[in-house]
C-alpha positions as CSV (number, residue, x, y, z in Angstrom):
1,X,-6.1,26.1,13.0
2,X,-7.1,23.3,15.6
3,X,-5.7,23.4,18.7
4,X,-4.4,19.8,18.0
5,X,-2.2,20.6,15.9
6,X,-0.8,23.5,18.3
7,X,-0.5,21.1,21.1
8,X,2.6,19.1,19.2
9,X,4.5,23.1,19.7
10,X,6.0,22.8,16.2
11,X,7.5,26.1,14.5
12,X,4.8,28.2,13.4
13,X,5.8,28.0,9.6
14,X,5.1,24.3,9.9
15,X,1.5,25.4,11.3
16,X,0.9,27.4,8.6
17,X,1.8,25.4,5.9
18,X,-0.5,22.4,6.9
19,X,-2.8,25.1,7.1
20,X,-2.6,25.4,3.6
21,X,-3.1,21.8,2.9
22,X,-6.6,22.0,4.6
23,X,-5.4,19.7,7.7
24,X,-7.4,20.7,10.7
25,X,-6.7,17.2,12.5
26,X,-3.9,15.3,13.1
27,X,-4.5,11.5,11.7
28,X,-4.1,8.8,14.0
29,X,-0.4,7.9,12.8
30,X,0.5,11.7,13.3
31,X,-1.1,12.6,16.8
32,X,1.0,9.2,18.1
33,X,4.5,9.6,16.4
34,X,4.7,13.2,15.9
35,X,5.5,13.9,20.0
36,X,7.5,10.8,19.9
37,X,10.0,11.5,16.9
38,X,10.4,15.6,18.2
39,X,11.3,13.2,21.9
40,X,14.5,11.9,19.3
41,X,13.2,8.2,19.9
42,X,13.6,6.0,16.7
43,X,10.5,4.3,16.2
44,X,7.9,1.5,14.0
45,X,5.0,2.8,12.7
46,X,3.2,0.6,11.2
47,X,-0.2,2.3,9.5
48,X,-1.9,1.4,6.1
49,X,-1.4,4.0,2.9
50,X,-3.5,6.8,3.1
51,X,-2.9,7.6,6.7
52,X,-0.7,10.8,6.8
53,X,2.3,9.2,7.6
54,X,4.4,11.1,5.3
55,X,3.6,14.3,7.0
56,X,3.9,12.8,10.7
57,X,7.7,12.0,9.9
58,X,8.3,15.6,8.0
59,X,6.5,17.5,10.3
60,X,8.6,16.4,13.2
61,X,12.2,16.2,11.0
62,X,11.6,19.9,9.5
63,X,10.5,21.2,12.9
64,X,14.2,19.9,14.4
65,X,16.4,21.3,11.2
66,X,19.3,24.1,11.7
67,X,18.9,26.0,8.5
68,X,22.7,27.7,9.4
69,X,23.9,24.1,9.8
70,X,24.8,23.2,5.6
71,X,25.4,19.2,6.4
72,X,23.3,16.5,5.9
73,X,20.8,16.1,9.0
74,X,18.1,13.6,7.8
75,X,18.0,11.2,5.1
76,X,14.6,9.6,3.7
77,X,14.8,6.5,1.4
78,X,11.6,4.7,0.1
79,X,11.5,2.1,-2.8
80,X,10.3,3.9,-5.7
81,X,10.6,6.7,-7.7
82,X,7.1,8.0,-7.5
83,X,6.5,7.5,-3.3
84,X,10.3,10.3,-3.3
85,X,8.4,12.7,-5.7
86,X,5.8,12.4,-3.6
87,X,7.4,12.8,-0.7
88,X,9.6,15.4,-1.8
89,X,6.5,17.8,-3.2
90,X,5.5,17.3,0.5
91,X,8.5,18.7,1.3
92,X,8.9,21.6,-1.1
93,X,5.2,22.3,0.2
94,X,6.7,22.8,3.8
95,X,9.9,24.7,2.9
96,X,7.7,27.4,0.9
97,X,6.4,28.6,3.9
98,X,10.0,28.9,5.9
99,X,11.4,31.8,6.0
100,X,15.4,29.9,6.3
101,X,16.3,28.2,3.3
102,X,16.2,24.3,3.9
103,X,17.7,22.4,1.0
104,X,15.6,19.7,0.2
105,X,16.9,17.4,-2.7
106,X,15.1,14.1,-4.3
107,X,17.8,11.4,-5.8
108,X,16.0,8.5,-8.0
109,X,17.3,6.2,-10.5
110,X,16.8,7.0,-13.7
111,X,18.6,11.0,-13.3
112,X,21.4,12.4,-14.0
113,X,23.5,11.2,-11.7
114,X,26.8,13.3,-13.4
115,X,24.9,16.3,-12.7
116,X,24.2,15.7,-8.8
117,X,27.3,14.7,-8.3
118,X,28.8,18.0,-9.9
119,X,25.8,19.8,-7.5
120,X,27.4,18.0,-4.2
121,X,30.6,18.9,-4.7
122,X,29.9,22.4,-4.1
123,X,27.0,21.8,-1.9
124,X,25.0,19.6,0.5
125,X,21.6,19.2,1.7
126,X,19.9,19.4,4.9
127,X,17.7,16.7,4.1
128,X,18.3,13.7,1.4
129,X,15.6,12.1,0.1
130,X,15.4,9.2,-2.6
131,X,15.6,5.6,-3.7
132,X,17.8,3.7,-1.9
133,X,20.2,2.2,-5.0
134,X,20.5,6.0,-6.0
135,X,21.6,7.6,-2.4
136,X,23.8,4.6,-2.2
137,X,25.4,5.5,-5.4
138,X,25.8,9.3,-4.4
139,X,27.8,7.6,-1.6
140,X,29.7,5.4,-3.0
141,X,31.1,8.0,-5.3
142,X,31.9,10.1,-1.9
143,X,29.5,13.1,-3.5
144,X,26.7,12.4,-0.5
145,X,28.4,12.9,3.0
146,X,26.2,11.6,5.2
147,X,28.0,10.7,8.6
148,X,26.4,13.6,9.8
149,X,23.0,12.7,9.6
150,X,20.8,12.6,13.2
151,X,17.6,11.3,11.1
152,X,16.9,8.1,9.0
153,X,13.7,7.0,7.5
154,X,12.9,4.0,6.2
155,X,9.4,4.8,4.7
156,X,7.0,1.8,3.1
157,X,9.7,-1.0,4.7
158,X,8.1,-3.9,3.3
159,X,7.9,-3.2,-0.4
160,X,11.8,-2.0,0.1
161,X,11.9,-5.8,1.1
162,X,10.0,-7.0,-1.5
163,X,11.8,-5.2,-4.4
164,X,14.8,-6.2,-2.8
165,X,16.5,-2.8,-1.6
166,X,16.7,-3.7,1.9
167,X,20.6,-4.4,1.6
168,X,21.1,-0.8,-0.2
169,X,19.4,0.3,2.9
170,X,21.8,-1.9,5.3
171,X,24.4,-0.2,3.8
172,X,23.4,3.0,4.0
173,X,22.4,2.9,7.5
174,X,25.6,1.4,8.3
175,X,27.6,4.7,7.4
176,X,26.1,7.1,9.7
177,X,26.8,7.9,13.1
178,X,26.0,5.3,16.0
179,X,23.2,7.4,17.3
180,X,20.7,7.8,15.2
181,X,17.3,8.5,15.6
182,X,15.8,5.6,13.0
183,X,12.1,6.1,11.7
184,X,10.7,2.5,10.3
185,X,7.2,2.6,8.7
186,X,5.5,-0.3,7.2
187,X,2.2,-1.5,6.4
188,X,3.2,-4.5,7.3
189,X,6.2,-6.2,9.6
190,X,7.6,-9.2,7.8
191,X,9.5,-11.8,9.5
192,X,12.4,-11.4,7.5
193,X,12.3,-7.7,7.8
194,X,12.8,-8.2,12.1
195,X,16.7,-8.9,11.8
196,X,17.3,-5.4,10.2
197,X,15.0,-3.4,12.7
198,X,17.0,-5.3,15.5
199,X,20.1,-4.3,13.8
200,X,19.8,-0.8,14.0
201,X,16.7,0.2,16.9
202,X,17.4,-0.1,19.8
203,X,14.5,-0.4,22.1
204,X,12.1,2.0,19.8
205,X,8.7,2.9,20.1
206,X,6.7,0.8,18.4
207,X,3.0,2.2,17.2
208,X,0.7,0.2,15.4
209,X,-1.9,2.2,14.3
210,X,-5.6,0.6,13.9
211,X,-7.8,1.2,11.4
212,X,-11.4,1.1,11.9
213,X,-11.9,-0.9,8.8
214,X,-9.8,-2.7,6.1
215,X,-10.7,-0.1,3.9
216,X,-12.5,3.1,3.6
217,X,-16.2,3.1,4.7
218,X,-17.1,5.6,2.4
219,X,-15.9,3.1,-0.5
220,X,-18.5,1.1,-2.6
221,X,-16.7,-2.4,-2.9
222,X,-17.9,-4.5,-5.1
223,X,-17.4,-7.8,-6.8
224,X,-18.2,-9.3,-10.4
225,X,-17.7,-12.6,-11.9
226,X,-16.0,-12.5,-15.5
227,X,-17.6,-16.3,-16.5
228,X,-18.1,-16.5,-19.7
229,X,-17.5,-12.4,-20.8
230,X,-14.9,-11.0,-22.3
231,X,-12.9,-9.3,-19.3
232,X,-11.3,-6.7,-21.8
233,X,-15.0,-5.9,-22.9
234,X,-16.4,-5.6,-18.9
235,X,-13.4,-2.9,-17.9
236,X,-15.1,-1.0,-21.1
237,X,-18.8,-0.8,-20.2
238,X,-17.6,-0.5,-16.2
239,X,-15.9,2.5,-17.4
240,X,-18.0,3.8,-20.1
241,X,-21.1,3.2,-17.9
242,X,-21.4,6.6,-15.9
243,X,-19.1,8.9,-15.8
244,X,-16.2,8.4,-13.7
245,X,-13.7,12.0,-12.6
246,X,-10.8,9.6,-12.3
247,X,-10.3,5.8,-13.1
248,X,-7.5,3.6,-12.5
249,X,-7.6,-0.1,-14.1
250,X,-5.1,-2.4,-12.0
251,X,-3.6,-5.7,-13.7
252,X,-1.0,-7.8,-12.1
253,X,1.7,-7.9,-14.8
254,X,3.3,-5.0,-17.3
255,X,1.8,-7.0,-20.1
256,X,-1.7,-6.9,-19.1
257,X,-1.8,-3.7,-18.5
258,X,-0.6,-3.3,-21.9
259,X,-3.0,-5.4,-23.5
260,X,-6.0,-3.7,-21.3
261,X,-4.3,0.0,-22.6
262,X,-4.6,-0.9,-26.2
263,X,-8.1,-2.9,-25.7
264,X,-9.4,0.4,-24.3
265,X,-7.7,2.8,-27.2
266,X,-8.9,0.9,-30.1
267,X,-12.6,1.2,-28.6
268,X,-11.8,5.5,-28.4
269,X,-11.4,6.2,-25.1
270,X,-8.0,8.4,-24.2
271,X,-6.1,6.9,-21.9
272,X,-2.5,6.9,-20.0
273,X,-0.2,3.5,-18.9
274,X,1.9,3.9,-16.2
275,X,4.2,0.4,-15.5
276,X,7.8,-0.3,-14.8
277,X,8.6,-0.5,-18.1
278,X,8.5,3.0,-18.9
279,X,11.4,5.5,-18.3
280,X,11.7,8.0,-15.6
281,X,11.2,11.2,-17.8
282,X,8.4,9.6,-19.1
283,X,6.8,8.3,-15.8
284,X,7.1,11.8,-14.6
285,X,5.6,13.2,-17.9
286,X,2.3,10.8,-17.5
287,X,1.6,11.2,-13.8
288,X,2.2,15.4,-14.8
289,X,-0.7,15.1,-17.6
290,X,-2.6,12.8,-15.0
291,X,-2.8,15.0,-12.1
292,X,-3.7,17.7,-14.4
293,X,-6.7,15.7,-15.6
294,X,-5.6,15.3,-19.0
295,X,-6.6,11.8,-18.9
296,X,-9.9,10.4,-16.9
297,X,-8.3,6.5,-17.4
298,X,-5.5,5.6,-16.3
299,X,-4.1,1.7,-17.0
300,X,-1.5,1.2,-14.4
301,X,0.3,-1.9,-12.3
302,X,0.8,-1.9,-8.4
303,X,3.6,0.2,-8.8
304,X,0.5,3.3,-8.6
305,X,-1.3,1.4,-5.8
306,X,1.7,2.4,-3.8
307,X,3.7,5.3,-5.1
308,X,0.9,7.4,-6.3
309,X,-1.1,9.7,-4.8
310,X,-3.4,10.6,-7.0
311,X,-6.6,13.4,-5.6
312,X,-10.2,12.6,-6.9
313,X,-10.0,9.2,-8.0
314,X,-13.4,8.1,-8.2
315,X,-13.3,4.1,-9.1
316,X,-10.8,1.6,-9.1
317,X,-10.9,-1.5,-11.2
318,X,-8.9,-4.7,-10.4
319,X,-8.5,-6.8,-13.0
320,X,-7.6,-9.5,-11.0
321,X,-6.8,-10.2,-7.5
322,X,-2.9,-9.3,-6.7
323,X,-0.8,-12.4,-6.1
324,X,-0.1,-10.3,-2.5
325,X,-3.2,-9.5,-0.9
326,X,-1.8,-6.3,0.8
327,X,-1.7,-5.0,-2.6
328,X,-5.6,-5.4,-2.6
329,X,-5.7,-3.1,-0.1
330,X,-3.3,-0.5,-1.9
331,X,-5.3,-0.9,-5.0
332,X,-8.7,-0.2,-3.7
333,X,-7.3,2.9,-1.2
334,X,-7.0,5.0,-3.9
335,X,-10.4,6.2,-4.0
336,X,-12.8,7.4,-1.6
337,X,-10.1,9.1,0.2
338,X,-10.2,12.2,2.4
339,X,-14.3,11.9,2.9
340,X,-14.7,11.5,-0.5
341,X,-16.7,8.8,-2.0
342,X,-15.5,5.7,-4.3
343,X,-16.6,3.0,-6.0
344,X,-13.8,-0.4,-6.3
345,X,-14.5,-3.1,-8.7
346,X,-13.1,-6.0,-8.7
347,X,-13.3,-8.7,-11.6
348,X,-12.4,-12.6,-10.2
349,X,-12.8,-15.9,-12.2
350,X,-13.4,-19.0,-9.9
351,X,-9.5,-19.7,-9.7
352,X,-9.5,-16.3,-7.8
353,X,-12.2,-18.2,-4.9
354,X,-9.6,-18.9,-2.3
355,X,-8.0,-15.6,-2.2
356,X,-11.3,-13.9,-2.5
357,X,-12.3,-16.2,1.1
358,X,-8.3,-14.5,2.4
359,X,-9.9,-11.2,1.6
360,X,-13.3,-11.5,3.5
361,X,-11.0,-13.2,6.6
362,X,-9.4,-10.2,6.5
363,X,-12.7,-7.9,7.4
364,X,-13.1,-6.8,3.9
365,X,-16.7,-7.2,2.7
366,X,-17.8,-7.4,-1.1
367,X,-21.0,-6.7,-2.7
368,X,-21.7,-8.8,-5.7
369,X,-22.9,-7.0,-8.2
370,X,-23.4,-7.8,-12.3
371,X,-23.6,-5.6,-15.8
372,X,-26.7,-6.9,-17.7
373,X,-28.4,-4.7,-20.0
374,X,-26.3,-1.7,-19.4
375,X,-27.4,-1.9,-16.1
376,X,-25.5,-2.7,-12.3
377,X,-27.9,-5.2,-10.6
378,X,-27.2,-6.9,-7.0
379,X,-26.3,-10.7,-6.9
380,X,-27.1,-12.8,-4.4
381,X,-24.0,-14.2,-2.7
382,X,-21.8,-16.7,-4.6
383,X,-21.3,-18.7,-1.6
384,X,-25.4,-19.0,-1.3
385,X,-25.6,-22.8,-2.7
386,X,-22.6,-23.8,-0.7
387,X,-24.0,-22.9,2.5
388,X,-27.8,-24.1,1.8
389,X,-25.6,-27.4,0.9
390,X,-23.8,-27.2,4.4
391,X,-27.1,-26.9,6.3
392,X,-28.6,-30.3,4.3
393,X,-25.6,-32.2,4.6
394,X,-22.1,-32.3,6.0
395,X,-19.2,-34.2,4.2
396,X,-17.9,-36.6,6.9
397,X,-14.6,-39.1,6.9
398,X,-15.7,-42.8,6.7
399,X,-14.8,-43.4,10.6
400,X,-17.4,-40.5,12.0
401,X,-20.0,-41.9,9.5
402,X,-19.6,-45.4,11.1
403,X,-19.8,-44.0,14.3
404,X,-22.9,-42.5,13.2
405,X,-24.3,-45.4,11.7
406,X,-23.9,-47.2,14.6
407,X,-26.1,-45.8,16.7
408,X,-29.0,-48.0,18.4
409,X,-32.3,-46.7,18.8
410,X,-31.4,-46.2,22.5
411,X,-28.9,-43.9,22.9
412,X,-26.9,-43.2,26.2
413,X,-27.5,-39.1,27.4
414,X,-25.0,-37.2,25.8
415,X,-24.4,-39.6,22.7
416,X,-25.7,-36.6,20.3
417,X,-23.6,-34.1,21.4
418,X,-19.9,-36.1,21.9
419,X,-20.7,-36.8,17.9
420,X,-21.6,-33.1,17.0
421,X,-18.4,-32.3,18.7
422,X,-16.4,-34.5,17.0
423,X,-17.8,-33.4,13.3
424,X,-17.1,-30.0,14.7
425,X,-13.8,-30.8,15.7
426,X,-13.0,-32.3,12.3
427,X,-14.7,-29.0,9.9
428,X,-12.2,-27.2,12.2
429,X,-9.1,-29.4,10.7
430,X,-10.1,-29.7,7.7
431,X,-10.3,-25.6,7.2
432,X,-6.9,-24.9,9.1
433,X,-5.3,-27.5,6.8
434,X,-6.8,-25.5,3.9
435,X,-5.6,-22.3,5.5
436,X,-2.2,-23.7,5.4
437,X,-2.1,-24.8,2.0
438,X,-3.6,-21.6,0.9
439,X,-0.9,-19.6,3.3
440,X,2.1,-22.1,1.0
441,X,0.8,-21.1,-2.1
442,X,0.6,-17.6,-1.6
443,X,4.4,-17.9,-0.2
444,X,5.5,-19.6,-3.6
445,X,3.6,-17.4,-5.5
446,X,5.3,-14.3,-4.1
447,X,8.7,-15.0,-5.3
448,X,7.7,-14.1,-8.3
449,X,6.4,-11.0,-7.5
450,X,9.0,-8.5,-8.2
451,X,9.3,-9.8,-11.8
452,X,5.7,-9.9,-12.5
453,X,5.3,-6.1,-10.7
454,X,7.8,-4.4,-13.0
C-alpha cells in the first residue's frame, strides 16, 4: 500500500479495504479533506463527480466510529436513490473488512418503510444513510433517533437544491445536537444554497478542489451536427458502428428517452431504460443486469449522469445538450474514467449554438466530427465562416461608421488607434450583453428542470 495513504493514520482495516479497491493514491479531494474531517472540522468540498469524494468522507467517518456505542453517530443524505446505493455498497465494502460489527443501513423512497420502522424499534444504526424525504420520515415517526449523531453529510448539495430536498435536509439538521461536525459537498455552490451553509457551519474549512481539465483528458469529445438526419437514426449507426463495452445514450426528458429506447429495439439491438419513471425495485433490477453486463446500451436521463457509477463505460452519447450545463459535464464523466479511455458524442442542432459557445467558455474543447459512408471523418470547425467573416469585415453601429467615414485624407497621429479602440470597446458590449441574455435564459429555463429530469 502507498505510504500516502498511511500518512492519514487511519485503522488498518480501512487500509486494507481500499487495498482491495486497487487505490494506491489518495485523489486530490481525499488527500485535502480526509486530515481535515478526522480534525472534527465541518467542512465544503466542492470537487466534480468522479473524484473520490465518497470515500474521503467514509474513510474519515468509519475511521472515528465506536462499534460498542449502538446509537446513531453519522448520518449521510444525498438526493437520489442510486448516489445512497452507491454510497452504501461503498460502505458495505469497508465494513467487510472490520473485524467490529458497524451497522450500516440505506433508507430510500420507494421501500418498505413499515418494515424499517419495525427494524428500529429494536435497533439502531451507527451510520444512516439515505434520501433525505425518507430519513425524514423515519424521524418523523420517532423510529430514527438521531440527536446523537456527531456527523452529518450533505453529499451532491446542489442537485438536493435543485430537486428540491434542501428543506428535508433543514429539518433534519435542525434535530441534532448543536455541535456537529457538518460535511457539505457540491459540484457547484449556488447562491441560494449559501443561507443553509451559513445556517449550520460555522467557520468551516472550505476546499475547492481544481481539476486540471473540465473533463477527462483521456476522453475523445466530439461533436456532430444532426441537420438534416434523422437523430434517432445517427444514435443507431454511432452505436452500431464499432463496438462499444458499455454505452449510455442521454436525452433531456423521460419521454425522449423513451422514444430513443423503442427506436433502438425495433432496429434489434437489446437495450435497458433507466428514468424517473420507473419504480425503485425495478431501477434496482436494471442497474443489477447493467453492471453485470447484460446489456451493452443503456437509454437513460440525468438521473445516471449523477447517481450512477457505472465501470467500463466506453462512449457516451448526448442527445442533446442538458438545459443545465453542469449536467454536460456529468454526462460525459462517465467514461474514460480511472485511466481508461472514452469516447463522448454529442449530437446539437443550430438552436443548441449558444450553449455549445457556454461549453467551450467553460474550457471544454470539441472535435467536430461527421458519419458519412459508415465512416467518422473530421470537420473543419463550424465557427470557420464566421471568423473568415470577422477578419473581412466588422458589423459596426451607425455612429462609429460616421466616425469612420469621416476621416480626411490627413489624419492627426493616433486617429487610427482611438477608432480601433472604440470598435474594440463596442465587440466587448455587445458580447457581455449576449452573455447576459444567454445567462437569463438559462435561469428561466432551469425552473423547469426538475419536471423535465424525472
Amino acid at each position: 500500500m502507498s505510504q500516502t495513504f498511511k500518512m492519514f493514520n487511519l485503522q488498518p482495516f480501512l487500509v486494507e479495504a481500499v487495498s482491495d479497491l486497487g487505490f494506491t493514491v489518495p485523489t486530490p479531494v481525499q488527500e485535502k479533506m480526509i486530515p481535515v474531517i478526522k480534525d472534527g472540522k465541518s467542512v465544503v468540498g466542492q470537487s466534480q463527480t468522479g473524484s473520490g469524494k465518497t470515500h474521503a468522507f467514509l474513510l474519515p467517518i468509519f475511521d472515528g466510529i465506536d462499534p460498542t456505542n449502538h446509537e446513531v453517530q453519522a448520518v449521510i443524505t444525498t438526493p437520489s436513490r442510486e448516489l445512497a446505493y452507491q454510497i452504501y455498497e461503498a460502505a458495505k465494502q469497508l465494513t467487510s473488512h472490520s473485524s467490529a460489527d458497524i451497522r450500516v443501513r440505506n433508507y430510500v423512497g420507494g421501500t418498505d418503510k413499515q418494515r424499517q420502522i419495525d427494524k428500529l424499534q429494536h435497533e439502531q444504526p451507527q451510520i444512516v444513510i439515505g434520501t433525505p424525504g425518507r430519513v425524514l420520515d423515519l424521524i418523523q415517526s420517532q423510529a430514527l433517533d438521531i440527536h446523537t449523531a456527531k456527523q452529518f453529510v450533505v453529499d451532491e448539495a446542489d442537485m438536493t437544491l435543485d430537486l428540491g430536498f434542501l428543506e428535508d435536509v433543514d429539518k433534519i439538521a435542525s434535530r441534532m445536537p448543536e455541535k456537529l461536525q457538518m460535511m457539505v459537498f457540491s459540484a457547484t455552490i449556488p447562491d441560494k444554497l449559501r443561507p443553509f451553509l451559513r445556517k449550520y457551519l460555522q467557520n468551516p474549512v472550505i476546499e475547492e478542489i481544481p481539476v486540471k481539465s473540465v473533463i477527462s483528458p483521456t476522453i475523445d469529445n466530439w461533436l456532430m451536427s444532426t441537420k438534416g438526419r434523422s437523430k434517432n437514426d445517427l444514435i443507431y449507426k454511432l452505436l452500431t458502428l464499432g463496438e462499444p463495452y458499455l454505452a449510455l445514450v442521454f436525452a433531456n426528458t423521460k419521454s425522449r428517452v423513451i422514444e430513443i429506447a423503442n427506436y433502438l429495439k425495433a432496429q434489434g439491438l437489446k437495450v435497458a431504460v433507466i428514468h424517473g419513471g420507473l419504480q425503485s425495485r425495478e431501477r434496482k433490477r436494471v442497474m443489477r443486469e447493467v453492471q453485470n453486463l447484460d446489456f451493452q446500451f443503456v437509454v437513460a436521463t440525468d438521473l445516471a449522469a449523477r447517481g450512477i457509477d457505472i465501470d467500463g463505460v466506453s462512449h457516451v452519447i448526448n442527445d442533446g445538450i442538458p438545459e443545465d450545463l453542469d449536467y454536460f459535464i456529468h454526462r460525459v464523466g462517465r467514461t474514460g474514467r480511472k485511466g481508461m479511455s472514452g469516447t463522448a458524442i454529442t449530437l446539437y442542432t443550430p438552436d443548441d449554438e449558444t450553449q455549445i459557445e457556454a461549453l467551450e467558455e467553460m474550457g471544454i474543447k470539441f472535435k467536430p466530427k461527421e458519419l458519412r459512408n459508415g465512416e467518422i471523418i473530421d470537420i473543419a470547425d463550424r465557427n470557420r465562416r464566421q471568423k473568415r467573416a470577422g477578419h473581412r469585415k466588422v458589423e459596426l453601429s451607425g455612429s462609429l461608421e460616421g466616425q469612420i467615414n469621416k476621416r480626411k485624407k490627413k489624419v492627426k497621429p493616433g486617429y487610427k488607434r482611438k477608432i480601433q479602440d472604440a470598435i474594440s470597446k463596442e465587440q466587448r458590449m455587445e458580447r457581455r450583453i449576449k452573455q447576459r441574455q444567454a445567462h437569463r435564459d438559462m435561469k428561466r429555463e432551469k425552473k423547469a428542470r426538475s419536471e423535465r429530469y424525472k
